[in-house]
C-alpha positions in Angstrom: 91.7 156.2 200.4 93.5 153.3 199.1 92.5 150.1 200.4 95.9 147.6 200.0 95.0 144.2 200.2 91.5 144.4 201.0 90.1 142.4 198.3 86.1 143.5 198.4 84.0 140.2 198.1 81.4 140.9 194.6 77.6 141.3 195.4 75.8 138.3 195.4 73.3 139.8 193.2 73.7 140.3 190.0 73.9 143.8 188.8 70.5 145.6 187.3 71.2 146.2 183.6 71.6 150.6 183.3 68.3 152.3 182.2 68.8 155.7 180.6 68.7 158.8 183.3 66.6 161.5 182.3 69.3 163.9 183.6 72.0 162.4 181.4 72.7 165.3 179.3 72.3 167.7 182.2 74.4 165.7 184.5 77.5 165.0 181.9 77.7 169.4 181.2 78.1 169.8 185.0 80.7 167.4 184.8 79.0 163.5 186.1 79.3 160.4 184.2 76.2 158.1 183.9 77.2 155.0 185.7 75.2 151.8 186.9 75.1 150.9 190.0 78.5 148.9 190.2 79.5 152.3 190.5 78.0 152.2 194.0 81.2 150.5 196.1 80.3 147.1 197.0 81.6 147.3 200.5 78.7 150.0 201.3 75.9 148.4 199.8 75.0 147.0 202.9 75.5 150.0 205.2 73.2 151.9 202.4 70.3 149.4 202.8 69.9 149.5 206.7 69.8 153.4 206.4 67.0 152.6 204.1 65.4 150.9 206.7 65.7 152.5 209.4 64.8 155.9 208.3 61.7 154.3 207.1 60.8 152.9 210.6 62.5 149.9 210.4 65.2 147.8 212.0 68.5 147.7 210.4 68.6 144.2 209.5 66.0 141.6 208.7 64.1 140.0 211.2 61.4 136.7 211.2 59.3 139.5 212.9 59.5 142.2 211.2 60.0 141.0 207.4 58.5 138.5 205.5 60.8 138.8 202.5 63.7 141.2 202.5 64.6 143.5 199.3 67.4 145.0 197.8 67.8 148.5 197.2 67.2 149.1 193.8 69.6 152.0 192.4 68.4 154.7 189.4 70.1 157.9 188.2 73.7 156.7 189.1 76.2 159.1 188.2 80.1 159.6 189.3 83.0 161.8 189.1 86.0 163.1 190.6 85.7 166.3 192.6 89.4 167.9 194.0 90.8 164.6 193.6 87.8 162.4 195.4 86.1 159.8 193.6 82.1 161.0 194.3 79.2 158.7 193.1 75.7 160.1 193.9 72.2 158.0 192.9 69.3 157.7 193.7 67.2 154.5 195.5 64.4 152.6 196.1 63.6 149.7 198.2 60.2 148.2 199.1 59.9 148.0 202.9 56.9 146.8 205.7 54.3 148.9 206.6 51.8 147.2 209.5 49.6 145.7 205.7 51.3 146.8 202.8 54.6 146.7 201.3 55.2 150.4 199.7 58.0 151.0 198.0 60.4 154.0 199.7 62.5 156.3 197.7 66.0 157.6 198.6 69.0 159.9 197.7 72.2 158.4 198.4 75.9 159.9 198.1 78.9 158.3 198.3 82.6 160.4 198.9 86.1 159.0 199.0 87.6 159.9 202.4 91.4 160.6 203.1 91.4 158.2 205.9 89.4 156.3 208.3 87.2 158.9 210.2 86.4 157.7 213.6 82.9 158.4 213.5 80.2 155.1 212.5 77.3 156.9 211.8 75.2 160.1 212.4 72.0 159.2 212.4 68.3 161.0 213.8 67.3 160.3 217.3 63.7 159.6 215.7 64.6 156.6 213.8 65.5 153.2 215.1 69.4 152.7 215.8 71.8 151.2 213.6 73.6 149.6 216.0 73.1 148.8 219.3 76.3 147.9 220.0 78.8 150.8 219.1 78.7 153.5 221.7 77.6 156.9 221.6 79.7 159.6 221.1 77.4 163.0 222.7 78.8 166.3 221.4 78.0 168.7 224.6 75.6 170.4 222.3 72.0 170.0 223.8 70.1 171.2 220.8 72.2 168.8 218.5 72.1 165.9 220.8 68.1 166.0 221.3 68.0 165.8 217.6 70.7 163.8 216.5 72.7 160.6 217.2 76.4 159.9 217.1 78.1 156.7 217.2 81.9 155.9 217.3 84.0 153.9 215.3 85.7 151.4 218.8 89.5 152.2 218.3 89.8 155.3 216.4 90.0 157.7 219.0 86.9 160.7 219.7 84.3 160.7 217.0 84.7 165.1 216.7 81.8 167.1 215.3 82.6 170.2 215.3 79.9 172.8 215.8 80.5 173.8 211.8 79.8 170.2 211.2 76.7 170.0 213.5 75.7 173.3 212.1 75.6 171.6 208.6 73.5 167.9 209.6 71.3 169.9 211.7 69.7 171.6 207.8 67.6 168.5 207.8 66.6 165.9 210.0 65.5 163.3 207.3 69.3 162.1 206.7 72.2 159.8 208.0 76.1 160.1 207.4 77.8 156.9 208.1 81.2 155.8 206.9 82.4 152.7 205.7 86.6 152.2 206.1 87.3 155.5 203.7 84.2 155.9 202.6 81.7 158.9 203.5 77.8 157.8 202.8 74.5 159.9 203.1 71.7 158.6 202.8 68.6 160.9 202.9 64.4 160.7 202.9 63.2 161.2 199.2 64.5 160.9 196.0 66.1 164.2 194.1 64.3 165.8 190.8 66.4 167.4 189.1 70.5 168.0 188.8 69.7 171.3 190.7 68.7 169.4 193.9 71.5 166.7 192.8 74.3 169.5 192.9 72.8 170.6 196.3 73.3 167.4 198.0 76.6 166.8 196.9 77.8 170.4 197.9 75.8 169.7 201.3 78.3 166.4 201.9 81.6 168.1 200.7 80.4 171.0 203.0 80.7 168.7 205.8 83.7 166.8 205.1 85.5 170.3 205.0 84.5 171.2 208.1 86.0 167.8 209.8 89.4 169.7 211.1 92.2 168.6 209.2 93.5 167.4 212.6 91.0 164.4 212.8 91.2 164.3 208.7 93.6 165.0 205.9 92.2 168.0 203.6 92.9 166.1 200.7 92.6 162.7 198.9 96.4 160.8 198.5 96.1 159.2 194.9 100.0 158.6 195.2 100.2 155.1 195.9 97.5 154.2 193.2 99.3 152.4 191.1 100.6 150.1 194.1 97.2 149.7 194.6 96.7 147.8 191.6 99.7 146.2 191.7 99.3 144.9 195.4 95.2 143.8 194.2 96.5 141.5 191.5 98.7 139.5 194.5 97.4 135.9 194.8 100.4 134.4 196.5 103.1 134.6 198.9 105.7 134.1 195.8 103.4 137.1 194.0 104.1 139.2 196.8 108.2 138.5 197.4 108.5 138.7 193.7 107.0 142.1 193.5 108.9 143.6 197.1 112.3 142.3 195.1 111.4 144.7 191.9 110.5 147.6 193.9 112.2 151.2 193.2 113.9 153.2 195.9 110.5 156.0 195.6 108.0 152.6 195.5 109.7 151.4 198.6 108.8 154.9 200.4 105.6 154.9 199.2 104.9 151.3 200.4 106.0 152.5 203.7 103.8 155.4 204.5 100.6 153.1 203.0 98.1 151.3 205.4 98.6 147.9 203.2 99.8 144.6 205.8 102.7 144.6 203.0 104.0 147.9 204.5 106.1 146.1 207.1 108.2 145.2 204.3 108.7 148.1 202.3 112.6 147.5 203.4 112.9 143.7 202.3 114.6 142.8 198.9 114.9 138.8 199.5 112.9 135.5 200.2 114.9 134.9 203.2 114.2 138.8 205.0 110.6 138.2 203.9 110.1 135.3 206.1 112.2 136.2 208.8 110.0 139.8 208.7 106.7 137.8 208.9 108.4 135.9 211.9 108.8 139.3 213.7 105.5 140.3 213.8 102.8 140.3 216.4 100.0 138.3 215.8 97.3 140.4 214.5 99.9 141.8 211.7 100.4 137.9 210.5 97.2 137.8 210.7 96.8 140.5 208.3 98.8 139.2 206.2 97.1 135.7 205.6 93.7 137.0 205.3 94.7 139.0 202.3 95.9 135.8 200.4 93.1 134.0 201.9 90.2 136.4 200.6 91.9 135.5 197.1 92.0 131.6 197.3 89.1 131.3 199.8 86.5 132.9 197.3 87.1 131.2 194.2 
């Protein structure tokens, strides 16, 4: 999914230098790059380390009460590629968490899948484990059996969070797992680390499974790489002046694509001059301008 103007804020940790994979040479004949964990999107970090937790007993974030010293998860056997168009990273984790004396260190596997568009489900997450959120509402499928088992959260805003029973069908193979999504980002995180590019292949295909059977009316089939090169144009903005200087040298195709995309700058796909950009920002509602600054703010505020 492209993400115009959302300029993701760098990790405040610094990344772990790579150690060699023992599946390298395994991994790159089925097709995976070795990768260190800046391979792992920044944004979903975060969302990966309180699935940690909380499929380990814990809560999802830090607490005086419940944790003496917080920890990272630590990434190993990182690998990515592209599969039908959609950027994949899989890895696998660790991260040392409380136990009522001991610290012990936890081991996960962790995938990460490029997503069309925003679905409208948070998370999917075992009944058995504490909740990610207390806050978003859940979203019960009418399935008994699934719902004793499993948990489903909404995204506010989006519309029904649909699992399908081909989709339930799929999460219901294990009940050590969550699927949560991050903007266009699908993660899994599940119990236990994998041992061999077997069990790695076996996961992935278990993800993609269940991204295909999200109907195409709640998801796009496929991954728009299209407007990628906008992408990168749009990311290197760091000023208003950036920004009318590159809607003046768009092309007539550029200007179509702008319009279909999900950047704040598609309200101005149309506008060729200083004076339209201005008077187009004056047009819109609140939460559009809004938009609009936070994008140039996220440049100037973080350096």
């Amino acid at each position: 999914m492209a993400l115009f103007g959302r300029r993701r804020q760098e990790s405040s940790s610094k990344a772990v230098p790579r150690e060699q994979s023992r599946f390298e040479s395994e991994a790159a004949a089925a097709g995976w790059q070795a990768a260190d964990e800046t391979a792992v999107p920044t944004s979903a970090r975060d969302q990966i380390q309180e699935c940690v937790r909380v499929l380990y007993g814990e809560t999802a974030r830090p607490t005086a009460t419940t944790d003496l010293q917080p920890h990272r998860t630590n990434y190993h056997d990182v690998f990515r590629t592209s599969i039908d168009g959609r950027a994949m990273t899989i890895a696998n984790g660790s991260m040392m968490v409380q136990a009522p004396v001991l610290e012990h260190s936890k081991r996960v596997s962790i995938c990460v899948a490029e997503l069309p568009s925003v679905l409208a489900i948070a998370y999917i997450e075992p009944h058995r484990v504490p909740a990610l959120s207390r806050v978003l509402p859940e979203a019960p499928t009418g399935n008994p059996t699934f719902d004793e088992r499993f948990k489903v959260a909404a995204v506010e805003g989006f519309g029904p969070a649909v699992v399908t029973p081909e989709m339930q069908h799929i999460v219901m193979a294990h009940i050590d797992w969550i699927f949560r999504t991050d903007g266009g980002l699908l993660i899994c995180v599940r119990e236990g680390a994998w041992e061999s590019v077997t069990e790695m292949r076996e996961f992935v295909d278990e993800v993609l499974a269940f991204i295909a059977a999200i109907p195409e009316s709640v998801l796009p089939s496929h991954v728009d790489h299209s407007t990628d090169d906008l992408v990168a144009r749009i990311d290197k903005l760091e000023s208003v002046e950036d920004a009318i200087a590159f809607l003046q040298q768009l092309t007539p195709a550029e200007r179509e694509k702008l319009a279909k995309s999900d950047t704040p700058l598609a309200a101005f796909a149309d506008v060729t001059t200083p004076e339209e950009a201005f008077a187009r920002f004056e047009s819109l509602d609140q939460s559009q301008k809004l938009q609009l600054v936070t994008m140039f703010d996220r440049v100037t505020g973080n350096d």
